[in-house]
C-alpha positions, 0 to 999 in steps of 0.5 A: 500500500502507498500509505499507511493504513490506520487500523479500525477501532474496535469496540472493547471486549464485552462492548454491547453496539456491535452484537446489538447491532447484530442482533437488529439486522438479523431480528429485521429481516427475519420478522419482515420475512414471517410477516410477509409469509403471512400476508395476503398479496394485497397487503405484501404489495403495501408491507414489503416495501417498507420492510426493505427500505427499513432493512436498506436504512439500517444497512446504511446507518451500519456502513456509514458508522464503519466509515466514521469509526474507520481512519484511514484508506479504508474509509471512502471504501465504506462511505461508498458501501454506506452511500449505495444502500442509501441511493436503494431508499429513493429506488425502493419509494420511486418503484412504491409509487410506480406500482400504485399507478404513478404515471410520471412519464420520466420516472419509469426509467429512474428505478433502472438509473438508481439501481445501476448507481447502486452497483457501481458504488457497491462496486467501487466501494468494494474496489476501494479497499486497500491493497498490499502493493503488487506487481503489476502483472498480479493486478492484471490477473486479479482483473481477469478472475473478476471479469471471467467470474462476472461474466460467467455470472451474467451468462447463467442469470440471461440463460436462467430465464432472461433471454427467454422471457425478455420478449414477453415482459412489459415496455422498458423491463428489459434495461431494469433486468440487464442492470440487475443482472449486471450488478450481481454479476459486479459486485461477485466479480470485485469481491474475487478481484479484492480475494483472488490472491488473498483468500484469507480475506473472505472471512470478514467484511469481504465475506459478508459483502461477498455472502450478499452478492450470492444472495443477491444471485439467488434473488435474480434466479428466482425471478427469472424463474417466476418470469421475471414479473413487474411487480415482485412485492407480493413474491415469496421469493423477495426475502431473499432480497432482503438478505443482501442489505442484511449481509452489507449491514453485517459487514459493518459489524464485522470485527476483523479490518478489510486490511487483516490478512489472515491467511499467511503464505502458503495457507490458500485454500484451493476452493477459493483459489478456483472461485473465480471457474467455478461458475465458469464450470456451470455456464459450460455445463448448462449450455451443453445441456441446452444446446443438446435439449433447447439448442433453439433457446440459445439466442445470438445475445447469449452465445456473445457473452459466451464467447466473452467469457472463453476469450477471457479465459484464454487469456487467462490461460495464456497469462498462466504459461507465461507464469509458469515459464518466468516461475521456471527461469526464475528457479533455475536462476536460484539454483545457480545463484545459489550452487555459486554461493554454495560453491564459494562457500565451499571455496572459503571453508577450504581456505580457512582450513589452509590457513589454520594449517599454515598457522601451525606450520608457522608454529613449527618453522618458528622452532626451526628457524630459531635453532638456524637463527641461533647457529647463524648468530653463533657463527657470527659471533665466532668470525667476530672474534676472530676480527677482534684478534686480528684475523680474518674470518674462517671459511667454515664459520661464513659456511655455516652462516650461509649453510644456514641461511640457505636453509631458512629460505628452503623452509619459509619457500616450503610455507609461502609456497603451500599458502600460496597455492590458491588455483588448481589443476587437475592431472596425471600425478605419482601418488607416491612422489608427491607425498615424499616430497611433503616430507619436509613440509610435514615435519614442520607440523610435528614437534620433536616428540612425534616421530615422523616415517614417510612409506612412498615410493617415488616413482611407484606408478600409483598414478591418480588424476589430482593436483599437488594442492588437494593431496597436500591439503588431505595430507596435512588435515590428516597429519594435523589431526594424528598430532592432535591426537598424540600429546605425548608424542608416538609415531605418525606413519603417512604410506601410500599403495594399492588399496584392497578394492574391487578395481583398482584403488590407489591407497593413502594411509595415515596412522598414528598412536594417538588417544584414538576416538569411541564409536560415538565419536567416530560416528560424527567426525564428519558432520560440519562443526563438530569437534573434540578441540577446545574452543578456538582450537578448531572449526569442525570444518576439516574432515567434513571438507576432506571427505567432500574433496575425497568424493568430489575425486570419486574415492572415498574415505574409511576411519578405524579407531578404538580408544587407546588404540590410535586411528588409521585414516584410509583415502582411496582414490580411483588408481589410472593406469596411464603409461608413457606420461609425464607425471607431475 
């Protein structure tokens, strides 16, 4: 909605004026009703019109103390509503005199004005209701489901007795019977509009002001049924029509504002969802029936109402495949947006765990470093005695110096290289050769009281379709994990081979001596977050994203462990008999 919408003031719990006013309404329409069934037809002819113009004023005054009492948008909607019951008074006393004998030549078209003005203002106050703001081509086929259930509406009341009984009725009934036709058929068709994409709607104020456009119908069938007779006053049937003021004048009581939306996302009920075919349904039925039985009674001026009806409903239909294909590009849109997120995020949680690895590694070449920064001070301080005393620095102590510094560039070259390491590609790669080739990066992972025993053989023909980086990152979550678990230190054993499988598998072991893990445990080490760590000391994240990286490369991954008996970690990847190429 474009402004604010003011919520209507409710009378507190307990507050009398609405069930009184309630109680009013129903109590006038049901005495009206019994004493016309007990009148003679002279005396309906007299009574009745004053009992439906009492019901019409009640439902006026009941409208428009809902638009006093209403703030807001919705308030020009009741005054609107308040202002077609009034304009029913002036219709009910021109249409009294004129069955008396009036014979004013202007006023035998004014009953025929009045009630076309009644429905345009029903229709526009019901119009007139606020709306939550939607995309246009919602509004379009809001507007559709009005026009296709109006017309079907029009087209059962004209079959239903109109077109028949047209021709027989008395000089200017036709125009009086169109517009009463064409205002039931209005007002039903604005309330699907205002609830065909808000179904939780009808129960309020739309749905008595709905509850009294199908009163509305029953009245008009029955007249067409009884021949549609001038005077309708002496008919049982007219209590019927005295229901459609009493439902307007309940709508006004209703305690749930027109802008409460009840029914909340996916709640629809599919009987007010097809509202709007429903009496496209029955149109379609009783003209095959009269074109089998009566094909002579269909006129011309109800097959172009028909035909109405079909053209809208194609257009709906055509309107619901281009629904249908934007809902279709529009959820494999979200199915890419959202495998690229699941895809980065993947990516970030891969990166994350490498740079956890690279900060342990930092703590072990921290070690390292120190112990070559310390040989290398020594060997300075040496030659600088050696200065002092007059002699020139020895060969061996500017050898250690750079034995050493030669050997803090290899290790800090090992670190950056791993963290540096962000792209890869996939190809023909030695098992074996890469993972000896780690030796000394793992060695910084380790302290001194975990021994470390590499069992690869380079050159071994364990050829597998993978990159440096992912065997890296599985061997080092793997080795880190075994530190973990050996506090007290023991013996890590990292070995490759061929894998006991029904094809060929090339196998990546990695044992160790460690604390091991009980069935509970072992069961959920590779659910995302879960860890044995303390906090801050891990994410959960590292086997949960080697097991995926593990499948990604069609192999899988086994864990055997027992508390106090260490953990034995198996990679199997499929092993590709590739001869003559160049491995990397």
């Amino acid at each position: 909605m474009a402004g604010q919408i003011l919520p209507f003031r409710r009378d507190p719990p307990g507050h009398p004026l609405p069930a009184v006013a309630r109680a009013l309404l129903v109590g006038v329409w049901i005495v009206a009703g019994l004493v016309h069934g007990g009148l003679s037809l002279d005396q309906r002819l007299a009574v009745w019109p004053l009992s439906y113009m009492g019901l019409e004023l009640l439902a006026a005054a009941s409208l428009g103390c809902r638009a006093w009492r209403t703030p807001g948008a919705s308030r020009v909607a009741w005054w609107l509503l308040a202002l077609s019951a009034a304009l029913e008074v002036p219709n009910l006393a021109v249409s009294l005199l004129l069955s008396r004998g009036w014979a004013a030549p202007w006023a035998a078209g004014v009953p025929s004005l009045l009630g076309l003005g009644t429905g345009l203002l029903v229709l526009a106050g019901v119009l007139s209701f606020p709306r939550a703001q939607e995309p246009s081509a919602v509004l379009w086929r809001r507007v559709q489901d009005g026009l296709i259930f109006a017309v079907a509406v029009l087209f059962l009341l004209w079959v239903l007795g109109g077109q028949g009984n047209l021709p027989t009725v008395a000089q200017g009934m036709g125009f009086r019977v169109f517009v009463a036709y064409l205002n039931a058929a209005l007002l039903g068709g604005g309330v699907v509009f205002m609830t065909s994409y808000d179904p939780g709607r009808i129960r309020g104020p739309l749905g008595w002001l709905g509850a009294s456009a199908l009163a509305w119908l029953a009245a008009l069938s029955a007249w067409a049924l009884a021949g549609l007779p001038p005077v309708v006053a002496t008919q049982g049937w007219i209590v019927l029509a005295g229901a459609i003021p009493l439902f307007q004048g309940l709508a006004a009581w209703s305690p749930r504002p027109v802008e409460e939306a009840l029914a909340g996302p996916g709640s629809e009920r599919r009987a007010v969802v097809l509202l709007p075919y429903l009496p496209v349904a029955i149109a379609i039925g009783v003209l095959a029936v009269l074109l089998v039985f009566t094909p002579g009674s269909v006129t011309r001026s109800a097959f172009s109402i028909f035909l109405v009806m079909v053209a809208l409903l194609l257009l709906r239909q055509f309107q619901s495949i281009q629904d249908l294909l934007a809902a279709r590009r529009t959820l494999e849109d979200r199915v890419r947006q959202r495998t690229r997120a699941l895809e980065q995020a993947q990516d970030t949680l891969l990166r994350t765990e490498r740079m956890n690895t690279v900060a342990l590694m930092g703590a072990g070449l921290a070690h390292d470093l120190n112990n070559l920064l310390c040989a290398m001070k020594s060997s300075a301080e040496l030659a600088t005695l050696r200065l002092d005393e007059g002699q020139a620095p020895g060969r061996e102590e500017l050898g250690r110096i750079a034995v050493a510094a030669d050997r803090a560039a290899h290790l800090t070259g090992r670190l950056m290289g791993f963290a540096r390491r962000e792209e890869e590609y996939l190809s023909f790669l030695d098992l074996g050769t890469a993972v000896k080739e780690m030796e000394a990066t793992l060695r910084l992972l380790l302290p001194r009281s975990v021994d470390l025993r590499i069992e690869a053989a380079v050159g071994g023909g364990l050829i597998v379709q993978s990159s440096r980086l992912r065997v890296e990152q599985m061997v080092v979550n793997l080795v880190a994990n075994a530190r973990d678990a050996m506090p007290d230190g023991g013996l890590l054993t990292v070995r490759t081979g061929v894998g006991d499988s029904e094809r060929p598998m090339a196998l990546l072991e990695v044992v160790d001596t460690g604390i091991g893990m009980s069935p509970e445990i072992q069961a959920r080490i590779f659910d995302p977050f879960f860890t044995t760590k303390a906090p801050g000391q891990g994410t959960g994240l590292g086997l949960p994203s080697l097991k995926a990286m593990v499948e990604e490369s069609g192999g899988r991954l086994e864990v055997l462990s027992g508390p106090d008996q260490g953990s034995r970690f198996r990679i199997l990847l499929p092993l590709l008999p590739v001869a003559g190429v160049s491995l990397r």
